[in-house]
KOLVEX-985130 format. One record per residue (C-alpha): x, y, z; residue in one letter. Coordinates in nm, 3 decimals. Layout:
N
FITI        px        py        pz   drendo
FITI         X         Y         Z        A
...
end
This chain:
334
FITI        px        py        pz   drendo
FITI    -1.625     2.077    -1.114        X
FITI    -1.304     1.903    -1.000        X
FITI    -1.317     1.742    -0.712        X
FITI    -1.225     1.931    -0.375        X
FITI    -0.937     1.717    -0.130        X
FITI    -0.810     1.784     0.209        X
FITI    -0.494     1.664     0.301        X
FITI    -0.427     1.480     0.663        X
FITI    -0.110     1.464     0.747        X
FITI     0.199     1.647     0.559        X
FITI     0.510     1.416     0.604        X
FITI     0.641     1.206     0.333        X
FITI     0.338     0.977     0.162        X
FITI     0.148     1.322     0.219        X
FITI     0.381     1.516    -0.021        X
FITI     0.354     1.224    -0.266        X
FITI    -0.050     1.264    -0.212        X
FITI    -0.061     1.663    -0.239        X
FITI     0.170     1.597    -0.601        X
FITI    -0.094     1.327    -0.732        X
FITI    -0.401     1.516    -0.633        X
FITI    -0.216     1.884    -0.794        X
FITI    -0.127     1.670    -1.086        X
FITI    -0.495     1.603    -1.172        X
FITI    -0.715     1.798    -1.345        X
FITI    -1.051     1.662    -1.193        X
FITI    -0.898     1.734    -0.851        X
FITI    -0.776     2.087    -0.691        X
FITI    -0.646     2.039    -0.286        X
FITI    -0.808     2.294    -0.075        X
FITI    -0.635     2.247     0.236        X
FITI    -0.375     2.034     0.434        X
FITI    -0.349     1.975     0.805        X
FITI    -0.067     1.819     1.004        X
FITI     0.014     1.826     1.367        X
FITI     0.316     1.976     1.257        X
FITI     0.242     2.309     1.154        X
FITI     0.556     2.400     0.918        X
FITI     0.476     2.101     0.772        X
FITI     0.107     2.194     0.631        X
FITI     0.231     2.503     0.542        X
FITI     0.526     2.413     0.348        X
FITI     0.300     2.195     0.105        X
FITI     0.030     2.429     0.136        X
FITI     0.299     2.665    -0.032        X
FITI     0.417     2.462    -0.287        X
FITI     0.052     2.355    -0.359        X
FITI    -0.095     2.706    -0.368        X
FITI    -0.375     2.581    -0.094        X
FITI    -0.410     2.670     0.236        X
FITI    -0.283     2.524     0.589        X
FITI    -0.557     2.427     0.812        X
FITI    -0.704     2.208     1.114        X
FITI    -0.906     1.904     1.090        X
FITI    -1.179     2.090     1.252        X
FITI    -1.203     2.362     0.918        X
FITI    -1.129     2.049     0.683        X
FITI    -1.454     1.867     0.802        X
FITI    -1.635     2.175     0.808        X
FITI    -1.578     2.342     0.448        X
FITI    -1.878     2.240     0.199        X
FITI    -1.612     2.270    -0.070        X
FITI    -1.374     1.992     0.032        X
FITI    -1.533     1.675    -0.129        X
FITI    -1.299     1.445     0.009        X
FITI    -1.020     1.376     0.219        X
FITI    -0.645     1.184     0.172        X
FITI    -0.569     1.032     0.486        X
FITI    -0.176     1.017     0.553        X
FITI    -0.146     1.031     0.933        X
FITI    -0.003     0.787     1.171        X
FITI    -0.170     0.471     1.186        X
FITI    -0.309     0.486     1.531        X
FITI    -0.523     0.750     1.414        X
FITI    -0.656     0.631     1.043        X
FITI    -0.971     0.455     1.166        X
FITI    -1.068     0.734     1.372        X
FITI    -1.046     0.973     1.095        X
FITI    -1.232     0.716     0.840        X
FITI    -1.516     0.725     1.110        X
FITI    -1.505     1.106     1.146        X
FITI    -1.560     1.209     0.761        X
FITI    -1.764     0.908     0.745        X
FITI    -2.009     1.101     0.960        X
FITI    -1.930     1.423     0.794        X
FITI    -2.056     1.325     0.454        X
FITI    -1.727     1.314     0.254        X
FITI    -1.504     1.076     0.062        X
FITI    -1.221     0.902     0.209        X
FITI    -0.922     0.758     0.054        X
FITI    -0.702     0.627     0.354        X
FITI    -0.353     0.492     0.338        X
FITI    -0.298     0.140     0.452        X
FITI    -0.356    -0.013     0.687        X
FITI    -0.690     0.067     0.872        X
FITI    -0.591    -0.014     1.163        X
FITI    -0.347    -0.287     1.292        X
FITI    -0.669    -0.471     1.478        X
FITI    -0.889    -0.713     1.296        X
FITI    -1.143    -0.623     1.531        X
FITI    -1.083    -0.202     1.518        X
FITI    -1.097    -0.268     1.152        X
FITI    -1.454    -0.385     1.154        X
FITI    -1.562    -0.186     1.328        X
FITI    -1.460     0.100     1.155        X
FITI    -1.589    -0.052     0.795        X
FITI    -1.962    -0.093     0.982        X
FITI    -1.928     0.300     1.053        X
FITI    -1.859     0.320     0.700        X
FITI    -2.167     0.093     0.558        X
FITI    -2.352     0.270     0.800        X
FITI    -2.333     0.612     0.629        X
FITI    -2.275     0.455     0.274        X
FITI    -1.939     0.668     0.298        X
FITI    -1.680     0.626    -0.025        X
FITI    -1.376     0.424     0.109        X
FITI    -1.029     0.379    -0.050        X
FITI    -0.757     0.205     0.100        X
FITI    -0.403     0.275    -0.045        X
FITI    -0.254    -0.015    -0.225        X
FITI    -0.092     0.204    -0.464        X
FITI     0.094    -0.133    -0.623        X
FITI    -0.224    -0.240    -0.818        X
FITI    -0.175     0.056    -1.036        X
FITI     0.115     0.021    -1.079        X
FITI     0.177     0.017    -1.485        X
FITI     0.394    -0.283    -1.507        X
FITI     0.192    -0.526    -1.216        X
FITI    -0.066    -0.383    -1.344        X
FITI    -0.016    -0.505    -1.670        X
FITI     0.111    -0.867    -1.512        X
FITI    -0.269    -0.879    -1.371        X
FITI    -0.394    -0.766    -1.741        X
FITI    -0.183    -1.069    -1.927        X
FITI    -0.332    -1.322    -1.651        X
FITI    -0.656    -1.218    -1.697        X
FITI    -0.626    -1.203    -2.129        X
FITI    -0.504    -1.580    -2.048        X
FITI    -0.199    -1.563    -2.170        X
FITI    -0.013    -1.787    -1.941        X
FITI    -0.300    -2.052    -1.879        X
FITI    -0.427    -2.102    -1.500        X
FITI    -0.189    -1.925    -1.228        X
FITI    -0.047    -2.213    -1.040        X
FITI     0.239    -1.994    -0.840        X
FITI     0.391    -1.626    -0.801        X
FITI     0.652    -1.513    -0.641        X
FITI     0.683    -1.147    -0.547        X
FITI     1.038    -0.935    -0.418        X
FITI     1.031    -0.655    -0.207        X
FITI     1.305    -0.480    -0.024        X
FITI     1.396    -0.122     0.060        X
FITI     1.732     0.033     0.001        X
FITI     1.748     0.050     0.389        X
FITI     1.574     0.020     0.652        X
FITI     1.318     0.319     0.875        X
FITI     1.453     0.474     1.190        X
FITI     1.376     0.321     1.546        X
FITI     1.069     0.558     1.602        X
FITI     0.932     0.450     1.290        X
FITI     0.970     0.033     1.380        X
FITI     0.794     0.118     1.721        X
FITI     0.473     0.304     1.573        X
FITI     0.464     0.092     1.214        X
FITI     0.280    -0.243     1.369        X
FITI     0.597    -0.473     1.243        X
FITI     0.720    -0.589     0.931        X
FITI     0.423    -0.763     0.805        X
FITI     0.151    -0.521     0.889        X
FITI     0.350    -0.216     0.772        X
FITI     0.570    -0.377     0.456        X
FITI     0.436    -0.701     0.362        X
FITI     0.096    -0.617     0.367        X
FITI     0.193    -0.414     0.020        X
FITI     0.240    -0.745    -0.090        X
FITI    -0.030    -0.962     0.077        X
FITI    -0.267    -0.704    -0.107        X
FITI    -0.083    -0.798    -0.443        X
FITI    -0.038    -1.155    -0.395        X
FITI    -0.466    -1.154    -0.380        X
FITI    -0.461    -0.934    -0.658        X
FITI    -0.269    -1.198    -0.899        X
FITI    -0.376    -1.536    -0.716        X
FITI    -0.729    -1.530    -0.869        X
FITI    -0.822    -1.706    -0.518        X
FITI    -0.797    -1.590    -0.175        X
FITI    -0.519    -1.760     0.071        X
FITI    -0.592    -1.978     0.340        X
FITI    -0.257    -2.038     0.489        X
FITI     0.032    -1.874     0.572        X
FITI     0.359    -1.971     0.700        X
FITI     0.614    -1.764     0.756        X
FITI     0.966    -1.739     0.889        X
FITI     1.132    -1.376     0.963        X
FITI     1.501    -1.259     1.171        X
FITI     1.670    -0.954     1.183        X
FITI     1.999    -0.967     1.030        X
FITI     1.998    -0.614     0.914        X
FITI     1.995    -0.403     1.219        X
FITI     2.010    -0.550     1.579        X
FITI     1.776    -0.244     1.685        X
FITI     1.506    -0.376     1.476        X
FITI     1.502    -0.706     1.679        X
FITI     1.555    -0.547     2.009        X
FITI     1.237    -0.347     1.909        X
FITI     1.030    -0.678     1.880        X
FITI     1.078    -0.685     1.497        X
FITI     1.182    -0.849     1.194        X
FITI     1.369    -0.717     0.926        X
FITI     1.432    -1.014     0.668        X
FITI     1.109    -1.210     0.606        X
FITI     0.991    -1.472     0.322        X
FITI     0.598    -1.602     0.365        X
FITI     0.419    -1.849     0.193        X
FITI     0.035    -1.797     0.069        X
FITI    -0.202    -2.101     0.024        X
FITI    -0.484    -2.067    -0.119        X
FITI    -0.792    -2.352    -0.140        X
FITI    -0.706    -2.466    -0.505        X
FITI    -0.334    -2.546    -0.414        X
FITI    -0.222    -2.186    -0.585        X
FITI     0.103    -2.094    -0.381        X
FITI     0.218    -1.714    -0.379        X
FITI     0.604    -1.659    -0.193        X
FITI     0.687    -1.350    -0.041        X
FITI     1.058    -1.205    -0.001        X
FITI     1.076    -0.899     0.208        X
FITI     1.417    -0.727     0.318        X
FITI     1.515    -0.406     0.511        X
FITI     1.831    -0.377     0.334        X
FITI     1.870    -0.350    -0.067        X
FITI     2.222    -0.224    -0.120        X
FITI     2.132    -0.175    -0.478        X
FITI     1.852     0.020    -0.462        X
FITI     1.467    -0.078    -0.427        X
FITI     1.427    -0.391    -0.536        X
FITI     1.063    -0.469    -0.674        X
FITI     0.968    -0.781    -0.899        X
FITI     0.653    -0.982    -0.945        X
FITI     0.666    -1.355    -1.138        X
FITI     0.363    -1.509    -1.237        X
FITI     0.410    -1.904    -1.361        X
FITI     0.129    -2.062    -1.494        X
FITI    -0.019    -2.365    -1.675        X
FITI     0.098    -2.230    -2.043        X
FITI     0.354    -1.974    -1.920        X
FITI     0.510    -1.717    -1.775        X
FITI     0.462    -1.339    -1.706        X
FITI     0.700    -1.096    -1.505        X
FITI     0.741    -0.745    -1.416        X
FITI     1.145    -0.643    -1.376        X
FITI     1.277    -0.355    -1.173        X
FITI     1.271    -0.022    -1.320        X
FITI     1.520     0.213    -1.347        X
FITI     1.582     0.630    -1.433        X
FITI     1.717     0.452    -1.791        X
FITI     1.629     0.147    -1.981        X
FITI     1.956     0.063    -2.114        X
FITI     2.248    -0.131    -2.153        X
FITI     2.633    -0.040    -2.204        X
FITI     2.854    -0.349    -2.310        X
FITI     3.256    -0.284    -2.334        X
FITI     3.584    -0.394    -2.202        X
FITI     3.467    -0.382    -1.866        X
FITI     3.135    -0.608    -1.912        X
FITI     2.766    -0.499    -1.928        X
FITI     2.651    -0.228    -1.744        X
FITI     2.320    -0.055    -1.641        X
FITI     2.204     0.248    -1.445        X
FITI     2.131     0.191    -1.103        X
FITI     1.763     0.105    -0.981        X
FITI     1.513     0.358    -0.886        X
FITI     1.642     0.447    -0.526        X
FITI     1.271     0.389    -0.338        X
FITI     0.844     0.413    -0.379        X
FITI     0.858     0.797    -0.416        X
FITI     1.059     0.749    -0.789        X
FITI     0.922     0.391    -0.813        X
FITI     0.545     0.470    -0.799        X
FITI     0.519     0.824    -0.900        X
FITI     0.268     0.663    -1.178        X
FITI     0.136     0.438    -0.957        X
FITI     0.007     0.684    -0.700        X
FITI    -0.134     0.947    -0.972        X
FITI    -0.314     0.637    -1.115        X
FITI    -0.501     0.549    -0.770        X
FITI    -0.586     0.899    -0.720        X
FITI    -0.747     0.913    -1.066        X
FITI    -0.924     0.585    -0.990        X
FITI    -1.048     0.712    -0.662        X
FITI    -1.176     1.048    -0.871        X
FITI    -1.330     0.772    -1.067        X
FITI    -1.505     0.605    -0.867        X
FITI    -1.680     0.899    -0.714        X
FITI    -1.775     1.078    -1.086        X
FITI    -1.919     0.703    -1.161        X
FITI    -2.107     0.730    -0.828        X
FITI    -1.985     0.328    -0.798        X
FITI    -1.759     0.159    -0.518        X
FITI    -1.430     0.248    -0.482        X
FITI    -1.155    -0.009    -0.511        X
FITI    -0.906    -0.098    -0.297        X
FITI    -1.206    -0.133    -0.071        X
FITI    -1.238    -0.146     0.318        X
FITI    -1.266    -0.500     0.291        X
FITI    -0.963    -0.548     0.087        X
FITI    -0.752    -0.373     0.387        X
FITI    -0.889    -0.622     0.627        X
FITI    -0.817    -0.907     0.413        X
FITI    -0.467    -0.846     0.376        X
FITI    -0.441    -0.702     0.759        X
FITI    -0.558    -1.062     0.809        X
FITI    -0.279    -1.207     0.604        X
FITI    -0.061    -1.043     0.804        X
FITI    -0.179    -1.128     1.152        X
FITI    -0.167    -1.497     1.021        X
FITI     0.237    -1.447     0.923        X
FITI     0.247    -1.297     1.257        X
FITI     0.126    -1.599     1.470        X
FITI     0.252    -1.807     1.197        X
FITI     0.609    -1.675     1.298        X
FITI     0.522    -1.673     1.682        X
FITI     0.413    -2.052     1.713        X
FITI     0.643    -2.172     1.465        X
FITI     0.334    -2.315     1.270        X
FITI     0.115    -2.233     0.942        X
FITI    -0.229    -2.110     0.996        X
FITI    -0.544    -2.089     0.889        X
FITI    -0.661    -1.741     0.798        X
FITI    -0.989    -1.859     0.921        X
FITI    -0.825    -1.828     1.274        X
FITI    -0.757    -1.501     1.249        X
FITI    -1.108    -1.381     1.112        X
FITI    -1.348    -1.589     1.328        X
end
């Protein structure tokens, strides 16, 4: 029987969601809810599945599990609620944007012994994933640093920089969850520096648009982070792995995978123009994974724990850029 999903929340990561779970054959999506009513019902249409509350989403027997896609204020309340309600949860990041929120949400979650997903979509990636697959066949020795580029092709509105939690909590933590995912060994340290040279706004709102951060883990494994607003190229996504024997990278992609050369130099078609066309794959993939997981009866992965850790990372770049110091993740989780 393929497995039955609610969808919370219908704006844009919840169209990408209802496409991923319709795209699956061990998945069918019963319902959507979303404050917005045209909203449900527009990919309720398109998905041949009905519009709904929460209330009727929690209730129906037939809806195995739900795709959390609401604002982030609300995500560890919802985790909690179908916690209680017997059902699997996949929830996109973060939890929360409090350490302590976060826990106590995940103890909820233990309690009931409640399947729990958190959405770093980037591990599934095909071509990061297969950067993690090349470290781990040893190909390029002992990973000694990695550097990882991530900017949009512009950045979010004003409403969305007051509700997101900040640069680092609502971008970079994308890439906090990656840098763990290549390290081999979790960070200790951060230090980070951040401005906003893209849009004023952004910095009137109390946030940062341009950001690099440095990861420092126990061994002396360094990971550096480049975050930007502002891509006038497209999105710009890259992972480089060096290690003791070599090398392994992951490029941008792009709609083509050529080259023209003539008398007006070397051309190629633009990049893919942001995550909707860049992880198309990548969010079918942790959908299937999460379907996984539940057929296999074993933990899901991202787990709970993995959304604190790199919520942690994040609070540390946060202080880190407040007090004009590194610091100890071990600050931040005490």
């Amino acid at each position: 029987m393929p497995v039955g999903f609610g969808l919370l929340g219908a704006g844009r990561i919840g169209k990408v969601h209802a496409r991923a779970i319709s795209s699956n054959p061990s998945a069918r999506l019963v319902a959507v809810a979303d404050a917005v009513a045209d909203a449900a019902a527009a990919i309720a249409d398109q998905q041949g599945c009905s519009a709904r509350t929460i209330d009727q989403i929690e209730a129906d027997p037939a809806i195995d599990a739900v795709v959390i896609c609401t604002p982030t204020d609300t995500h560890a309340d919802l985790i909690e609620r179908f916690a209680h309600a017997g059902k699997a949860i996949f929830c996109e990041k973060p939890i929360d944007l409090s350490i302590a929120r976060v826990r106590e949400c995940l103890k909820v979650v233990e309690t009931h012994k409640a399947t729990l997903m958190v959405g770093f979509n980037r591990r599934f990636d095909p071509h990061f994933l297969g950067v993690k697959q090349a470290i781990d066949a040893g190909a390029i020795g002992t990973v000694e640093m990695v550097n990882i580029t991530s900017r949009d092709p512009a950045p979010p509105p004003a409403d969305y920089i007051r509700r997101s939690g900040g640069i680092f909590r609502d971008m970079t933590i994308h890439d906090f969850d990656m840098a763990r995912f290549l390290l081999g060994e979790e960070p200790v340290a951060v230090s980070a520096h951040a401005a906003a040279l893209v849009d004023p706004q952004i910095g009137k709102l109390g946030d940062h648009d341009s950001v690099n951060v440095l990861l420092e883990t126990p061994g002396g494994r360094q990971a550096l982070i480049s975050n930007s607003r502002r891509a006038t190229y497209g999105y710009d996504q890259r992972i480089e792995v060096l290690g003791s024997k070599g090398m392994v990278a992951a490029e941008n992609q792009r709609a083509l995978s050529i080259e023209v050369a003539n008398s007006d130099g070397y051309t190629r078609p633009p990049l893919l123009d942001f995550f909707m066309t860049r992880y198309t794959q990548a969010y079918a993939e942790e959908i299937a994974a999460f379907i996984a997981a539940l057929a296999e009866k074993k933990p899901a992965s991202p787990s709970g724990d993995d959304g604190l850790r790199a919520l942690a990372l994040a609070e540390a770049a946060v202080r880190s850029v407040a007090e004009g110091r590194k610091v100890q993740v071990a600050e931040i989780l005490a």
